[in-house]
C-alpha positions as CSV (number, residue, x, y, z in Angstrom):
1,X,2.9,-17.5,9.8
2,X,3.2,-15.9,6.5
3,X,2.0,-12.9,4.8
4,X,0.2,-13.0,1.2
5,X,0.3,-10.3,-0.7
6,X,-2.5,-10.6,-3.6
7,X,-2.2,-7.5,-5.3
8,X,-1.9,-9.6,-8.4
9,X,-5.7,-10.9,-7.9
10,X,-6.7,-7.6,-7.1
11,X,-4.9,-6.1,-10.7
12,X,-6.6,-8.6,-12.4
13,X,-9.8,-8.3,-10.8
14,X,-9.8,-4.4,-11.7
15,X,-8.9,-4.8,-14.6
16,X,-5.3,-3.0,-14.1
17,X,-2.0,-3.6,-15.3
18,X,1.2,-3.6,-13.4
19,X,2.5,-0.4,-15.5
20,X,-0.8,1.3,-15.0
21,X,-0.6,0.6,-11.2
22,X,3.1,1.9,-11.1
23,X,2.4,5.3,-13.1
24,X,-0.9,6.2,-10.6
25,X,0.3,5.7,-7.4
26,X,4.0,6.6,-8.3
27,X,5.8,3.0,-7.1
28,X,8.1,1.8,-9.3
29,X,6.9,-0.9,-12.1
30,X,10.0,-3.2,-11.0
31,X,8.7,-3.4,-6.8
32,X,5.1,-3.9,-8.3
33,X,6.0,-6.9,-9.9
34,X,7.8,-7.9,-6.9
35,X,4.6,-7.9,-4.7
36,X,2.5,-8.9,-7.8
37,X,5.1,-12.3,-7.8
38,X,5.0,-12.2,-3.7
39,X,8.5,-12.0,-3.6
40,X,8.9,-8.4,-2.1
41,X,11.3,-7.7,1.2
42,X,9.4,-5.0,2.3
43,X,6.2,-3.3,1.9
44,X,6.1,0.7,3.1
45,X,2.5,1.7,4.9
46,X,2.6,4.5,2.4
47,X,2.9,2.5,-0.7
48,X,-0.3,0.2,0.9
49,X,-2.8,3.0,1.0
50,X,-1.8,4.3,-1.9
51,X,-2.5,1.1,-3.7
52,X,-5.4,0.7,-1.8
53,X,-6.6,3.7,-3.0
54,X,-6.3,3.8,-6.8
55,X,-7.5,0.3,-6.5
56,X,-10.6,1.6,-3.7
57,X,-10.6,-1.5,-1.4
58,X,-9.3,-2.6,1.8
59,X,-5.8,-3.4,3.2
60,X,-7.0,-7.1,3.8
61,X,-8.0,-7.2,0.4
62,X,-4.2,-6.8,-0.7
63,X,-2.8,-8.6,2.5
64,X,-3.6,-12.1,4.0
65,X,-2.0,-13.9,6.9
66,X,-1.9,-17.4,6.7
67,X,-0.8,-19.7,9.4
């Protein structure tokens, strides 16, 4: 199993861009681009809601597991 991280989709779909993500929930730009690209190690719970909540959706709208 693998997890998908579509925060890219998400960005796009809110009309956001990665520096504008970065600078409102305080992440740096370089590990947004990371999980933007799918590529990240790691993914702290308290990055996730605060992504999910400058972006107002849902965990499983950032994260997918697919088999």
């Amino acid at each position: 199993m693998q997890v998908i991280i579509k925060l890219d989709q998400m960005l796009t779909k809110n009309k956001m861009s990665q520096h504008e993500l970065a600078r409102l929930t305080g992440i740096r730009q370089p590990s947004v681009n990371e999980m933007c690209r799918n590529q990240t190690a790691r993914l702290p719970l308290k990055n996730l809601a605060k992504i999910c909540e400058v972006l107002n959706c849902d965990i499983s709208d950032i994260l997918e597991l697919k088999k």
